[in-house]
C-alpha positions in Angstrom: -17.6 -2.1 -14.6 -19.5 -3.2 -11.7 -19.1 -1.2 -8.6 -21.7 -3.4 -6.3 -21.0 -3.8 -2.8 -19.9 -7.5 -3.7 -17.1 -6.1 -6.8 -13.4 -5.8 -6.0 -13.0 -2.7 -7.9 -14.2 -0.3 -5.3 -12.2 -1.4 -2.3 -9.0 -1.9 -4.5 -9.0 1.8 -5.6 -10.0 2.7 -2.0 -6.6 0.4 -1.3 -4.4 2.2 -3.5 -5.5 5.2 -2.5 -5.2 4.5 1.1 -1.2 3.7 0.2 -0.4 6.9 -1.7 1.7 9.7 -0.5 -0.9 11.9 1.6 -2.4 15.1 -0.3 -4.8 17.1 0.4 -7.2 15.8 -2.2 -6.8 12.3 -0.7 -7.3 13.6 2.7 -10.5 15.0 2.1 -12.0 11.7 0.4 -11.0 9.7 3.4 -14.9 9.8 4.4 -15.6 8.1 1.1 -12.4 6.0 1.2 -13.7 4.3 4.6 -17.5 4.1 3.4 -16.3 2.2 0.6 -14.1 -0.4 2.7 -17.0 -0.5 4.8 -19.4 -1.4 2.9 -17.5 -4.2 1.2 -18.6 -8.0 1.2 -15.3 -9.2 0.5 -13.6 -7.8 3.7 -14.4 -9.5 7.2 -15.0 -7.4 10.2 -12.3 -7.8 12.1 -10.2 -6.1 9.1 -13.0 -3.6 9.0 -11.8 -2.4 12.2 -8.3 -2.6 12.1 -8.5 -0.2 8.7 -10.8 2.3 10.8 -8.0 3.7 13.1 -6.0 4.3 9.7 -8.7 6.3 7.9 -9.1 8.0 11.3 -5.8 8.7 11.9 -5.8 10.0 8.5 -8.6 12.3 8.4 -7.4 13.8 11.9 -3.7 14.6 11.8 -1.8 17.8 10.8 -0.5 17.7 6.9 2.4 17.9 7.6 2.9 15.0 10.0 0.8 12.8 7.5 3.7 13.3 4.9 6.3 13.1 7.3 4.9 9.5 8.5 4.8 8.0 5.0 7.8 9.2 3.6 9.6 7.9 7.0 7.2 4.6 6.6 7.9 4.1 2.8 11.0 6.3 1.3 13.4 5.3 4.1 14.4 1.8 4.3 13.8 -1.3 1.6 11.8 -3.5 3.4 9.2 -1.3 3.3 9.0 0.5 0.0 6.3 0.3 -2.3 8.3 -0.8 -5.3 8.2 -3.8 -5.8 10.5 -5.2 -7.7 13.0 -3.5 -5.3 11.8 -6.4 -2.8 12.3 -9.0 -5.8 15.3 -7.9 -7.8 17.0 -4.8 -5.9 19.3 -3.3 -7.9 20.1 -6.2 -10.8 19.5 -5.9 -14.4 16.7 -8.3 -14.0 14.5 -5.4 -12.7 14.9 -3.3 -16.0 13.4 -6.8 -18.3 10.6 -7.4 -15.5 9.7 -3.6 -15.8 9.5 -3.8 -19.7 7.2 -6.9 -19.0 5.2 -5.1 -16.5 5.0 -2.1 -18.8 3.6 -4.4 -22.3 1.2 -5.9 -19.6 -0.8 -2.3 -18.8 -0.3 -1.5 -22.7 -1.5 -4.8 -23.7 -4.3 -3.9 -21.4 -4.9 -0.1 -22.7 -3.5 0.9 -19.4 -0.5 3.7 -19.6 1.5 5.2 -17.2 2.4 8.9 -17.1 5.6 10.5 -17.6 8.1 9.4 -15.0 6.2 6.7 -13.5 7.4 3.3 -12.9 5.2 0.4 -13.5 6.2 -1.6 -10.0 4.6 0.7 -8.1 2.0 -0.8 -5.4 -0.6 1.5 -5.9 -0.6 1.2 -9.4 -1.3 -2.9 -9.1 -3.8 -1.7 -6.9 -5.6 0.2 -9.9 -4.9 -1.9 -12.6 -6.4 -4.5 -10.4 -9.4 -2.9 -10.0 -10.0 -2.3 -13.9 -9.9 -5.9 -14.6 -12.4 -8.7 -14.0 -12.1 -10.4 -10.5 -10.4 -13.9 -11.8 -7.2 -12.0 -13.3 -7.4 -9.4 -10.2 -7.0 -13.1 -8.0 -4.0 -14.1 -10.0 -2.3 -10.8 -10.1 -2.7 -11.1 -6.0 -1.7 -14.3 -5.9 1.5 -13.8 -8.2 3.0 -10.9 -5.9 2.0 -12.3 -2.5 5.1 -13.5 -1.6 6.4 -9.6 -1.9 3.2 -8.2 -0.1 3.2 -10.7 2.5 6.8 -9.8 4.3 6.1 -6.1 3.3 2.7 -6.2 5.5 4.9 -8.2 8.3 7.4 -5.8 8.6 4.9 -2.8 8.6 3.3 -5.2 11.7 6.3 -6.0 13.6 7.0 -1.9 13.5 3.1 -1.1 14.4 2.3 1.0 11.5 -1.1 1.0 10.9 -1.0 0.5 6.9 0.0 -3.0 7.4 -3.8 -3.6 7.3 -4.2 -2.2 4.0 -1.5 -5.2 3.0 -3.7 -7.4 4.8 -6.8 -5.9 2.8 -5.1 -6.7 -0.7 -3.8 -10.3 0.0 -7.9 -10.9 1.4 -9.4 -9.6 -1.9 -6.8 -12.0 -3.4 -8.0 -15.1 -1.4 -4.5 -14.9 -0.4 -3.4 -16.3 3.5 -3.1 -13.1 5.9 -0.4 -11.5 7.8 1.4 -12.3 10.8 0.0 -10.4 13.5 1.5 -12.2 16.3 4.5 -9.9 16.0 3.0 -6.6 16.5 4.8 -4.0 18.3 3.3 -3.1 21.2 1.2 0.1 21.7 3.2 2.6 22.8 3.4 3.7 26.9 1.3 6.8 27.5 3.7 10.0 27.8 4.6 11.2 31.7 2.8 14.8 31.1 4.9 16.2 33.8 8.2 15.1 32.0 7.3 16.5 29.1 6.3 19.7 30.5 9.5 20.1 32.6 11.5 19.3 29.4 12.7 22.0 26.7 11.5 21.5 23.4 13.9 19.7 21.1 15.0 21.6 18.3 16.2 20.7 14.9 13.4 18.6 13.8 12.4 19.1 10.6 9.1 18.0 8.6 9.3 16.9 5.1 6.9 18.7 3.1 7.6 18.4 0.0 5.8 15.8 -2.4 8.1 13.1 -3.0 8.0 11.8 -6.8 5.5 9.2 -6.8 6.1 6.3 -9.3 3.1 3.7 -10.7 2.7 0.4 -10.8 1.5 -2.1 -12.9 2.2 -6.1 -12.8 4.1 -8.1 -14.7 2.6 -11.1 -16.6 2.4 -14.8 -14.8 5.3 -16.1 -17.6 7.4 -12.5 -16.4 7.0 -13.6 -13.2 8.3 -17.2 -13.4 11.1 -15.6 -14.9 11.8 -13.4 -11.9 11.2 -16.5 -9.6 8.2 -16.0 -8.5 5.6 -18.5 -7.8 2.2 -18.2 -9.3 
């Protein structure tokens, strides 16, 4: 597999790595995480820079507020999880068959999932992606756009700074961007003498412990049709 400056692999796995729940082990690859999005040709510069303050913010923070941001970002609300087919089928019995499909497509490709996983997670894409040739990564893109597309607009209109990543993927997929015109606004700089002359709050809690974290891999372009998706 190529890994040239000019490949998709690279920056795809620096993608999906970039979504996973935060651990210490990704944490400290961050530096080569960023050098690898980069150095890519197939990312423009303005996206360059709007995936900096991510990798920055994610080298920098405390643990413990890292994995308290994603799990509030992706294991609280629908619109924003990392599932997939929970934006496509929610709860129906069509997302059992389009897992199956998604499942024969990895094995077909000598990809397996571990014990536990599920095959419509977004990272996992990510990966499978990146260990196929750049014509089938494009349609795989493609086929799921219309579920990363409102995924990275939501993430926008609530100004998290991951919905670049979603930007990233549907750009290595020659795929149309995300809406940025709906940004939330950065937030107002804290009144230090507020804060100082008010108590701490208490009961706030950090969630440290690991949520499960489930794989991905795509369904093929006949699965997808199925589901109603357009190819």
């Amino acid at each position: 597999m190529t890994t040239e400056p000019g490949s998709h692999a690279l920056p795809l796995r620096a993608l999906a790595a970039l979504l996973t729940y935060p651990t210490p082990e990704m944490v400290a690859a961050l530096a080569e995480i960023h050098a690898v999005l980069m150095e890519s040709r197939l990312l423009n510069q303005p996206l360059k820079e709007r995936l900096t303050p991510l990798c920055t913010r994610l080298a920098t923070t405390e643990q413990l507020e890292l994995e308290e941001t994603w799990v509030g970002q992706f294991d609280r609300g629908r619109r924003t999880s990392l599932h997939l087919f929970e934006h496509l089928h929610g709860e129906s019995r069509d997302r059992g068959s389009a897992m199956v499909d998604l499942l024969q497509t990895y094995e077909t490709a000598g990809l397996y999932l571990k014990d536990g996983e599920l095959p419509d997670y977004l990272p996992a894409l990510l990966e499978f992606c990146s260990c196929v040739d750049a014509k089938t990564a494009h349609t795989f893109i493609a086929d799921c756009a219309h579920l990363l597309r409102p995924l990275g607009d939501t993430l926008v209109a609530k100004g998290s700074d991951y919905a670049a990543v979603l930007e990233a993927i549907l750009q290595l997929g020659r795929q149309a961007g995300l809406d940025w015109t709906n940004a939330a606004p950065p937030p107002e700089p804290e009144d230090i003498d507020k804060e100082w002359q008010e108590e701490p709050a208490f009961g706030h809690t950090r969630c440290g412990n690991e949520p499960v974290t489930q794989t991905i891999q795509f369904m093929s372009q006949p699965a997808l049709r199925r589901s109603g998706a357009s190819s």
